[in-house]
ZADO-1210 file (C-alpha; in nm, 4 decimals, padded with zeros to 6 digits):
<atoms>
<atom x="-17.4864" y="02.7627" z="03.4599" code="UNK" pos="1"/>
<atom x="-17.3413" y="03.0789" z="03.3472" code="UNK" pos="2"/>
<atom x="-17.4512" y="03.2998" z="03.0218" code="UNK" pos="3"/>
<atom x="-17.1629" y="03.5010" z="02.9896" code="UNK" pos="4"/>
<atom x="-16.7776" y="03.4381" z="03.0835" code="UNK" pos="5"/>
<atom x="-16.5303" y="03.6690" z="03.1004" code="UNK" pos="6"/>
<atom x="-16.1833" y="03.5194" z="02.9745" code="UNK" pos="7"/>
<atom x="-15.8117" y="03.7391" z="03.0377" code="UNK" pos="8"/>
<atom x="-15.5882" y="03.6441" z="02.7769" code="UNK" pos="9"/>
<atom x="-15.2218" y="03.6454" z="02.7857" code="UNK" pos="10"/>
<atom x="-14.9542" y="03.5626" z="02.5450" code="UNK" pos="11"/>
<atom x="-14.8501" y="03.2208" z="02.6644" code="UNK" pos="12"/>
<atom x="-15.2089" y="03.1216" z="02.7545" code="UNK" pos="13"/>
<atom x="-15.3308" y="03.1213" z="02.4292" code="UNK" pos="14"/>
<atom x="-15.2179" y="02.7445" z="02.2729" code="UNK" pos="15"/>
<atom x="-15.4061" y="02.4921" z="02.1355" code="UNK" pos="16"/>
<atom x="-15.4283" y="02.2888" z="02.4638" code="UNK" pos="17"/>
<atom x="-15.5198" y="02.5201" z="02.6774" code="UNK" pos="18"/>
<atom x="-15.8019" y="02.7056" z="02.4629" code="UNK" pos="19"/>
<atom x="-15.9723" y="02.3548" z="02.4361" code="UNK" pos="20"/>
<atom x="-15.9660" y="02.3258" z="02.8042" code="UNK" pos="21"/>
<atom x="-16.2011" y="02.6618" z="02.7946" code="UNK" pos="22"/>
<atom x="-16.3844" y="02.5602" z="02.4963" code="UNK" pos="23"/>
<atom x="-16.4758" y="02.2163" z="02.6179" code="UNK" pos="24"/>
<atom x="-16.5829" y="02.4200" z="02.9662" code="UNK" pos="25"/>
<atom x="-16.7889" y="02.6919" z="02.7836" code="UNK" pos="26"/>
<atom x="-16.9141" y="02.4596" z="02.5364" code="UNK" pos="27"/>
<atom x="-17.0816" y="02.2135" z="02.8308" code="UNK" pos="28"/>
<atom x="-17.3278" y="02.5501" z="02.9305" code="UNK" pos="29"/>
<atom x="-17.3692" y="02.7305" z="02.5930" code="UNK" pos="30"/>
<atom x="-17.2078" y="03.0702" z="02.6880" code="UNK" pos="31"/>
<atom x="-17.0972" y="03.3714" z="02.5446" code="UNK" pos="32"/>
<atom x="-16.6914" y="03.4448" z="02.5574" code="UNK" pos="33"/>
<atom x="-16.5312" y="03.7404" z="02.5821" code="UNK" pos="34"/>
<atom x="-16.1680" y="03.7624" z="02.5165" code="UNK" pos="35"/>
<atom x="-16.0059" y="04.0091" z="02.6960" code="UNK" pos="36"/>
<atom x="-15.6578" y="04.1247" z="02.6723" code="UNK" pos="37"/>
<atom x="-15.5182" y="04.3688" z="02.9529" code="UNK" pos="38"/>
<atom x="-15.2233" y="04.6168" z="02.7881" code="UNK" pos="39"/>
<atom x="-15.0454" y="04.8898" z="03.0924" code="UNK" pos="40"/>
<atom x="-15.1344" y="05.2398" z="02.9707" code="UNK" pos="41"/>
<atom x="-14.7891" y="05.3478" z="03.0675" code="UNK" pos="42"/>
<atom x="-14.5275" y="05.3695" z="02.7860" code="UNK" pos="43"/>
<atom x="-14.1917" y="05.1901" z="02.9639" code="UNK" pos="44"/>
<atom x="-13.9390" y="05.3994" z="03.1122" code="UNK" pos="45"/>
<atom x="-13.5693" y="05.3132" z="02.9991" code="UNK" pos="46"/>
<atom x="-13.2598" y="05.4527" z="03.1508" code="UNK" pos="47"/>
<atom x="-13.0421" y="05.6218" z="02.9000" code="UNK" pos="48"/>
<atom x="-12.7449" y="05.8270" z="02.8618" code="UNK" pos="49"/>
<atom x="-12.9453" y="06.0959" z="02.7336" code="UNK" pos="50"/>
<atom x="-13.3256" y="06.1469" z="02.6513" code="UNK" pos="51"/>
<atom x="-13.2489" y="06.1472" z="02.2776" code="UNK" pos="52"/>
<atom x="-13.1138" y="05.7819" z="02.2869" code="UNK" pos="53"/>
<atom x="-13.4574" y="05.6394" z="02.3703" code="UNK" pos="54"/>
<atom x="-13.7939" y="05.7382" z="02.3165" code="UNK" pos="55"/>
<atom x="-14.1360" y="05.6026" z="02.2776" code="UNK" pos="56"/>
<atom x="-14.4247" y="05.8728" z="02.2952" code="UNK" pos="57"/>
<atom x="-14.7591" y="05.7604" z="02.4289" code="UNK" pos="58"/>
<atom x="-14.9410" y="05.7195" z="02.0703" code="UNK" pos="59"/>
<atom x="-14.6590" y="05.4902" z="01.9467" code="UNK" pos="60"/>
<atom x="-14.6990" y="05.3261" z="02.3275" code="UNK" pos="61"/>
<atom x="-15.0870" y="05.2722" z="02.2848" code="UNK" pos="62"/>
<atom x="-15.0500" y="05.1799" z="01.9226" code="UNK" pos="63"/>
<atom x="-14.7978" y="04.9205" z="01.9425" code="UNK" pos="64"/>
<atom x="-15.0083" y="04.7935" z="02.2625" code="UNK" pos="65"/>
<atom x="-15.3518" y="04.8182" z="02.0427" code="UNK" pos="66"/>
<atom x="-15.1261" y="04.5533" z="01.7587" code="UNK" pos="67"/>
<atom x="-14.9943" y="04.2985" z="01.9683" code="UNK" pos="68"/>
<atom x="-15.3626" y="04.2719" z="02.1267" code="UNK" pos="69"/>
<atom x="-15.4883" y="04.2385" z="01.8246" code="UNK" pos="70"/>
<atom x="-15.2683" y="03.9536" z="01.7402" code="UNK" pos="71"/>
<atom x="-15.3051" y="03.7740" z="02.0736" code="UNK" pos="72"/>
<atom x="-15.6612" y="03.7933" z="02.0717" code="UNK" pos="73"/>
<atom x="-15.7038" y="03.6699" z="01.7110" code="UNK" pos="74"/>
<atom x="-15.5341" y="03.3661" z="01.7636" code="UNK" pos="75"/>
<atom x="-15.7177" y="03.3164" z="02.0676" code="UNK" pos="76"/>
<atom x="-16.0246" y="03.3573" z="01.8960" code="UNK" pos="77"/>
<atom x="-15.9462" y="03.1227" z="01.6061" code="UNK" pos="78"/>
<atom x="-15.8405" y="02.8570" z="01.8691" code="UNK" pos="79"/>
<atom x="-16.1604" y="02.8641" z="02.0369" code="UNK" pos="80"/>
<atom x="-16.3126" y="02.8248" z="01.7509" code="UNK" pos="81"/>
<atom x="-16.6636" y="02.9036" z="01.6097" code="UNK" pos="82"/>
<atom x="-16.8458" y="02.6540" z="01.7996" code="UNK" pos="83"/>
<atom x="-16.8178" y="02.9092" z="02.0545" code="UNK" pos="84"/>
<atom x="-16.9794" y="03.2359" z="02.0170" code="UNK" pos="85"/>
<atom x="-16.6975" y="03.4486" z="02.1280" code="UNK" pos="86"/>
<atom x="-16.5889" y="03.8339" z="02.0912" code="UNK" pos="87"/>
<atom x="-16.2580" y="04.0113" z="02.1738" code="UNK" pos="88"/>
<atom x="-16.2421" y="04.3489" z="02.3648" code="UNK" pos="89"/>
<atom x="-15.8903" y="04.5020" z="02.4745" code="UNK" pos="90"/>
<atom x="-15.8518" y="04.6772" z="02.7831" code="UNK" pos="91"/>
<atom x="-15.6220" y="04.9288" z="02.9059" code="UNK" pos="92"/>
<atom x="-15.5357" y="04.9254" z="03.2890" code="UNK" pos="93"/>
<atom x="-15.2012" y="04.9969" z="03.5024" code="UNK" pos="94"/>
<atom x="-15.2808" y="04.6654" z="03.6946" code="UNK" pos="95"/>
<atom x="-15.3964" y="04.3724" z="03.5220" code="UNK" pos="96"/>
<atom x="-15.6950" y="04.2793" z="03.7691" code="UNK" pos="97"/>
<atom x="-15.8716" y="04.5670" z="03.8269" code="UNK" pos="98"/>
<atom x="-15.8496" y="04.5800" z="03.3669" code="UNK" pos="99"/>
<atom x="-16.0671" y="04.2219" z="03.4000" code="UNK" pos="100"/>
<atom x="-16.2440" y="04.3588" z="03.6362" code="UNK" pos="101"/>
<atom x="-16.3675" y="04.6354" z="03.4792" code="UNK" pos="102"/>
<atom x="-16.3576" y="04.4390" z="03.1226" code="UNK" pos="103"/>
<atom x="-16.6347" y="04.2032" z="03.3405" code="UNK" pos="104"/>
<atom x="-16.8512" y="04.5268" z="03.3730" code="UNK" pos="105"/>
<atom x="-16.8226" y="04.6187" z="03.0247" code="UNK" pos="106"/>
<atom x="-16.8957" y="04.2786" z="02.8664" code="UNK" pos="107"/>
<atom x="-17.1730" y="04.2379" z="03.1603" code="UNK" pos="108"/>
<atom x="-17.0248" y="03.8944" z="03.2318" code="UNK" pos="109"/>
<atom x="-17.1758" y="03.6669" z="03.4840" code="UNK" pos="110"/>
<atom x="-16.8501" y="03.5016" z="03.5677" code="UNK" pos="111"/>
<atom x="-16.4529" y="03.5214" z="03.4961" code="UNK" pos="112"/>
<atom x="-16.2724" y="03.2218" z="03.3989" code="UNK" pos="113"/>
<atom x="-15.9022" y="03.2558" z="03.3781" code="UNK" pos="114"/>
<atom x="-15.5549" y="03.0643" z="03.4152" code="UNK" pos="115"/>
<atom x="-15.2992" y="03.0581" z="03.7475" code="UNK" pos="116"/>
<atom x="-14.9706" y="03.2068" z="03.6820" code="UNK" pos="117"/>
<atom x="-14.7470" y="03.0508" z="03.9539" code="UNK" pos="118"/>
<atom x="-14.4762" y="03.3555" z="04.0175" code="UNK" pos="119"/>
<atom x="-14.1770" y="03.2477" z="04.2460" code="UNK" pos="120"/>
<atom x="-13.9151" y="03.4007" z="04.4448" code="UNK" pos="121"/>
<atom x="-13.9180" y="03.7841" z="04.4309" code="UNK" pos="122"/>
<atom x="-14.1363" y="03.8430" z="04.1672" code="UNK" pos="123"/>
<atom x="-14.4187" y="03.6567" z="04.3392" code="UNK" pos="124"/>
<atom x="-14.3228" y="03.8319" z="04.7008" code="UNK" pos="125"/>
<atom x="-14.3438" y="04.1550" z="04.5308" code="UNK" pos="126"/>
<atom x="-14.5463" y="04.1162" z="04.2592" code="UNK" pos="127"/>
<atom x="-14.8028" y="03.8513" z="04.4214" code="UNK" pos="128"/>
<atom x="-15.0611" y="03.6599" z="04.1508" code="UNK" pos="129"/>
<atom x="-15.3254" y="03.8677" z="03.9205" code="UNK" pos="130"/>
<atom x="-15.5788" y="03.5553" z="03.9446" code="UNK" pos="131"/>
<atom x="-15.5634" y="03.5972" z="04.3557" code="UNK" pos="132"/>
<atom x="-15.6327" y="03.9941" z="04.3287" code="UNK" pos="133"/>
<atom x="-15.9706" y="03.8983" z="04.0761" code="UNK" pos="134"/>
<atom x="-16.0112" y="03.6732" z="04.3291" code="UNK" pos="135"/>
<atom x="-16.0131" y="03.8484" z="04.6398" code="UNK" pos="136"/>
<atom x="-16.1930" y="04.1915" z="04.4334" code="UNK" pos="137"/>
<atom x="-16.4202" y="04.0496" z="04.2220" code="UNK" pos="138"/>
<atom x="-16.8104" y="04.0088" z="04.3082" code="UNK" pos="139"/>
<atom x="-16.8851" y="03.7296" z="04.0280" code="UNK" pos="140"/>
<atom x="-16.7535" y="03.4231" z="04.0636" code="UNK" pos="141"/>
<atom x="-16.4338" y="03.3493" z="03.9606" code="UNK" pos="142"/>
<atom x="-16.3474" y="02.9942" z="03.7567" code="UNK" pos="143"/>
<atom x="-15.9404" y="02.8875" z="03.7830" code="UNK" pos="144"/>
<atom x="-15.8313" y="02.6260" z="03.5103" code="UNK" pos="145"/>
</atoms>
């Protein structure tokens, strides 16, 4: 059915039970997998008493950002296994949909399949749900597990 999935990663995603889930999925076509972790560009802002007391330049930002990527999307990858033929990109985006989105372009993926994060009170008012915005934006279809 498809050739080429797109799969966002995220920290708590990435266990055993859930990355069979996928690999049983992506296994039943024969695709291609791309992992793809979404980092924010923007080094985080604390308040301090003065500037001195806390600061994180932009390189240390991006390379602390490039690590833990790197880590997540390892594991992910060694989870899924080799049955699979998977590769890992990371992308860098200020809002985590329109990152798979344009991770989709880049890995010229036919569809995205990706896990529901269920955000309550507040958060999800203000924040809504990632999977909804690839969901109403994106053009390919879009697989929820």
């Amino acid at each position: 059915m498809f050739k080429n999935i797109l799969i966002p990663v995220v920290d708590d995603m990435v266990t055993a039970k859930n990355m069979k889930v996928i690999t049983d999925l992506v296994k039943a076509d024969g695709a291609n997998v791309t992992l793809v972790y979404i980092s924010d560009p923007r080094a985080p802002f604390v308040y301090a008493k003065k500037a001195s007391d806390y600061k994180i330049s932009d390189a240390s930002h991006k390379k602390a950002c490039e690590q833990h990527a790197k880590e997540i999307l390892e594991k992910a990858l060694k989870l899924v296994g080799k049955e699979v033929k998977a590769k890992v990109h990371h992308e860098f985006s200020a809002t985590v949909y329109e990152g798979i989105l344009e991770s989709a372009k880049k890995a010229k993926a036919d569809a995205i399949m990706m896990a529901s994060h269920k955000r309550t009170g507040l958060k999800g008012v203000f924040m809504g749900s990632d999977t909804h915005a690839v969901i109403v934006h994106s053009k390919l279809p879009v697989v929820v597990v």
